[in-house]
C-alpha positions in Angstrom: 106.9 119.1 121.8 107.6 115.2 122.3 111.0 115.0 120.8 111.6 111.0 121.4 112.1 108.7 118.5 109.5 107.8 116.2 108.7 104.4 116.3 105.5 102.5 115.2 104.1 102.5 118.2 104.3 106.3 117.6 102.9 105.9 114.4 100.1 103.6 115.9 99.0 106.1 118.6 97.5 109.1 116.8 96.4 110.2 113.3 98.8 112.8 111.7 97.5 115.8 111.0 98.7 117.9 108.4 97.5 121.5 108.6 97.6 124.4 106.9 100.5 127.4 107.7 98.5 130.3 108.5 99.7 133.5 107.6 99.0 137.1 108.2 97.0 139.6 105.5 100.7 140.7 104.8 101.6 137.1 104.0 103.8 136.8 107.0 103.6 133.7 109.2 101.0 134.4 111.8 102.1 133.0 115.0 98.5 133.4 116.6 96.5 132.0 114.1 98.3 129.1 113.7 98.5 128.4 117.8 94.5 128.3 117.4 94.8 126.1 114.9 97.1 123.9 116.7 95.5 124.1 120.1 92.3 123.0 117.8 93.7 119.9 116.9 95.4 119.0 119.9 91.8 119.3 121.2 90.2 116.8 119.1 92.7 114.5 120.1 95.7 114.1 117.5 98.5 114.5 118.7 101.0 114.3 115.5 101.4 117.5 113.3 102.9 116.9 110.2 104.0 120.1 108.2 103.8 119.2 104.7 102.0 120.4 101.4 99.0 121.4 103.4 101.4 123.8 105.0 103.1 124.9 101.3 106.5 123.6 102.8 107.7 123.5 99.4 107.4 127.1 98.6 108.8 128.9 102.0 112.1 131.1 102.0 114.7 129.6 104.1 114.0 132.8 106.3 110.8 131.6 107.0 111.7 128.0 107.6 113.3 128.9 110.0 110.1 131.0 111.5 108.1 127.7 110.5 110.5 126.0 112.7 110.4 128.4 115.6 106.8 128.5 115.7 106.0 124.8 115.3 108.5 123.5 118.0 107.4 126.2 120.8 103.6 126.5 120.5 102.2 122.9 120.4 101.5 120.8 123.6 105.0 118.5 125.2 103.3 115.8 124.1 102.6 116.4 120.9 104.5 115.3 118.2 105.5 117.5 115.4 107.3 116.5 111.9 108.7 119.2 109.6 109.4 118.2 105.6 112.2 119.0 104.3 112.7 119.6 99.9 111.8 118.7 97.6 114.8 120.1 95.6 118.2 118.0 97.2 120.0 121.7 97.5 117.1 122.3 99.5 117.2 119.9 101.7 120.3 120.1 102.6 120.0 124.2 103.2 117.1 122.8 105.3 118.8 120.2 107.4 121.4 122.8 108.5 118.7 124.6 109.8 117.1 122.2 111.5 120.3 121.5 113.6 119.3 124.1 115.8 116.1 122.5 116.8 115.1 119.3 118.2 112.7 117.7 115.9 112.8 113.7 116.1 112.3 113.2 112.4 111.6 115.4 109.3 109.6 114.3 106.1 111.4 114.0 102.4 108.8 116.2 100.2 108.5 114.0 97.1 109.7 114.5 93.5 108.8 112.7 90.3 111.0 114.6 87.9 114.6 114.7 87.7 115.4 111.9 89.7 116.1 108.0 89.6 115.5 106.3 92.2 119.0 105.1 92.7 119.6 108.7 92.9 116.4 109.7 95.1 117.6 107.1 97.5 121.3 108.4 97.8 119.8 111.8 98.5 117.9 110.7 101.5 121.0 108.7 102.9 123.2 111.6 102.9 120.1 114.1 104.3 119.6 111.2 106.8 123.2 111.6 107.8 123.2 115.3 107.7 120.5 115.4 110.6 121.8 112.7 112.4 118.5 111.0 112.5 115.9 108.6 110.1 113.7 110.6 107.7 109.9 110.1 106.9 109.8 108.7 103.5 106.9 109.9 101.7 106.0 108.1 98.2 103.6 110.3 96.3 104.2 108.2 92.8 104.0 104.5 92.1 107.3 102.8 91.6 109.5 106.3 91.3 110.9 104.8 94.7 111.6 101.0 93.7 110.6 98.7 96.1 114.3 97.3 96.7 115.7 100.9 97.1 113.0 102.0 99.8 113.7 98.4 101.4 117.0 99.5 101.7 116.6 102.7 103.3 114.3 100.9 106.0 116.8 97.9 106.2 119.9 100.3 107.2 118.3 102.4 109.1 117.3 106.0 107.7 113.7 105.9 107.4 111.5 106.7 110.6 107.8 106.0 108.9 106.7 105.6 105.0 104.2 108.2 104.3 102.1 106.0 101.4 99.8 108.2 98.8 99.5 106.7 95.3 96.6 107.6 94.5 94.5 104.5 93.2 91.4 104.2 91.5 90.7 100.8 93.7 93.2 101.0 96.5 92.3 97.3 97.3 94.0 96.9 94.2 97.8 98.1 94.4 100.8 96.1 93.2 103.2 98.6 94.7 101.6 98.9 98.3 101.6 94.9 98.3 105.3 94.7 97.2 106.4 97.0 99.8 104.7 95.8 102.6 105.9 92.4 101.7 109.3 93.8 102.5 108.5 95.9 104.8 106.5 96.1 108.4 103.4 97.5 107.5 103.6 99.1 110.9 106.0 101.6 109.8 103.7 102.8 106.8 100.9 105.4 107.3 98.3 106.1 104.7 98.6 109.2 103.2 95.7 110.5 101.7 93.6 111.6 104.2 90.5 109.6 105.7 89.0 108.4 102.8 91.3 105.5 101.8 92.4 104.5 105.6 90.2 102.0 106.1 91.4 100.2 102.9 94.7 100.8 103.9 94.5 99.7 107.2 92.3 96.5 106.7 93.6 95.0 103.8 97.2 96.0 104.4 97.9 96.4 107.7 99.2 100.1 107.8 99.8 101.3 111.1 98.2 104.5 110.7 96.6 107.6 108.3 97.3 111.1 107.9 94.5 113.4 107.6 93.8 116.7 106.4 90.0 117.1 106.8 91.0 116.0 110.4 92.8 119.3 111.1 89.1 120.9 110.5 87.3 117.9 112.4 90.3 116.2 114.6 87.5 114.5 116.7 86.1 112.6 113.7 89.2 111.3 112.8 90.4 110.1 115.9 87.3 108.7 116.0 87.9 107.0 112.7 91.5 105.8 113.9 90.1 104.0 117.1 87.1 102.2 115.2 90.1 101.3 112.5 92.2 99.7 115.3 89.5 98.3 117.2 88.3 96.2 114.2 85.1 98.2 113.8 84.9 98.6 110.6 80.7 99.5 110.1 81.2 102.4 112.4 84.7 103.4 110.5 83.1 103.5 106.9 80.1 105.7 109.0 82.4 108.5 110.0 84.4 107.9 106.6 81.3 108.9 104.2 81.1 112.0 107.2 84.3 113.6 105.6 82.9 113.1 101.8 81.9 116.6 100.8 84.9 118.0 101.7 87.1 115.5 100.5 85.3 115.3 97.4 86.2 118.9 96.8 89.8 118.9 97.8 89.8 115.9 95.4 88.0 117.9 92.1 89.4 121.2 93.0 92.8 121.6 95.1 93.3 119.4 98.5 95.7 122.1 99.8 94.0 125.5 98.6 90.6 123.8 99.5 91.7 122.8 103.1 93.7 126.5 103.3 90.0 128.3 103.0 88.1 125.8 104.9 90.2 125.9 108.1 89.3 129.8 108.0 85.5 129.4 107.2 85.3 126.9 109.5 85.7 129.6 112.0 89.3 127.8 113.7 92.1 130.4 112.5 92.4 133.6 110.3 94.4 131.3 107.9 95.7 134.6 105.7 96.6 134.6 101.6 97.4 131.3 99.6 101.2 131.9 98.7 102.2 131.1 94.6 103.3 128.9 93.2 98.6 128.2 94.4 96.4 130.8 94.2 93.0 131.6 95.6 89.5 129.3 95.6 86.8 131.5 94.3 84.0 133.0 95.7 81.8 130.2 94.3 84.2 127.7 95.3 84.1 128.9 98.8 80.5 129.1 99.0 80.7 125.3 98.1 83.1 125.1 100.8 80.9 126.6 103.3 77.8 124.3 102.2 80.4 121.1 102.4 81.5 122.0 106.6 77.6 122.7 107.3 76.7 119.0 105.5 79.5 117.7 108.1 79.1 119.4 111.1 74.6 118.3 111.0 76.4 115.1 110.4 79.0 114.8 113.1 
């Protein structure tokens, strides 16, 4: 596990996964399905794991954080990164930064939260989680303008935020006050799209992001790599080729469930035994899978 510093050149050199935790038929965290899953990406060519909502951070025990923990900083690659969250509840995180005292992460993501906060108060939160760990935190803004613009700058400004995960979800993402205003105050570099492959290009182009995150990409890591260096290499008729690729999956994680849709597809892709959806989600049904199924056929006589 590559334990140095995030940084944007960091950011800038691989798409960030986010994959699903695989579990056992028990429910217990399976530590062989999710090394195939791992190895599978780190085989594509990302080499960033983010464990996130994809993973169902938000629901774990804090016993099996700490098994998340153990898992994810001994089986991947040295050089791959690997970026726990942390949350979303502020007890929580700081029950969670204790535990991650005993490991050697470089940076851990701030689930997000729209209700019961103020930003004022959001941002004070991450400060003193910051300063629990020792270390900058990935920001990740979910919500338009929850964060304000001037308390996120802040953060950046004095030094507690390692990357901006950025996913407001937009009907025209060329169109977004609240991207514009924060990039405006802050490098771009240090802000990562966050909704997968199918805004990236947008992102990128038109705002100078520094990088995506990808979910679909944990299934197909070779297409999004692929997307990343077309992105960065100013390509941008090839990109929006391999974009419309991903389409029948992201379609469905968009209409029915991005996590419980990605969950089942990492399994019926073939990659790992990816176990039981835990509550507070619940299981695709069988017609849903079958739609699955016909969406990873579409993409792999594409690929």
């Amino acid at each position: 596990m590559d334990t140095r510093p995030v940084t944007t050149q960091t950011i800038a050199n691989s798409v960030w996964a986010v994959p699903s935790l695989a579990r056992s038929a028990d429910g217990t965290i399976d530590r062989e399905e999710n090394a195939k899953l791992i190895k599978h990406i780190e085989q594509g060519g990302i080499s960033t794991l983010l464990y996130g909502g994809n993973a169902i951070f938000y629901h774990l025990t804090m016993k099996e954080y700490r098994e998340a923990l153990e898992l994810i900083s001994e089986v991947p690659a040295d050089s791959t990164l690997v970026i726990p969250a942390i949350g979303p509840a502020y007890g929580t995180m700081l029950d969670q930064a204790d535990i991650l005292a005993d490991f050697n992460f470089p940076t851990a993501m701030v689930l997000p939260q729209r209700d019961v906060i103020s930003s004022a108060g959001f941002s004070a939160g991450v400060r003193n989680v910051s300063k629990r760990l020792g270390k900058p935190v990935v920001l990740y803004l979910k919500y338009g303008n929850v964060v304000s613009v001037e308390d996120a700058t802040a953060l950046v400004d004095d030094g507690y935020i390692s990357a901006i995960k950025y996913a407001v979800v937009r009907e025209d993402y060329t169109r977004d006050d609240y991207l514009r205003a924060l990039t405006d105050k802050i490098d771009p570099k240090l802000i990562l799209s966050g909704l997968g492959d199918q805004p990236a290009i947008v992102h990128m182009q038109d705002f100078a992001l520094g990088g995506f995150t990808t979910g679909c990409g944990c299934v197909f890591p070779q297409m999004s790599a692929a997307l990343l260096k077309a992105i960065q290499a100013g390509q941008w008729d090839e990109a929006e080729t391999i974009r419309e690729k991903f389409l029948p999956l992201e379609q469905l994680r968009d209409n029915l469930g991005p996590i419980s849709i990605l969950h089942r597809a990492t399994q019926l892709a073939g990659i790992a035994q990816t176990g039981p959806i835990i509550p507070l989600l619940s299981e695709p049904t069988e017609d849903i899978n079958a739609q699955i199924k016909a969406a990873l056929e579409t993409i792999r006589q594409s690929a």
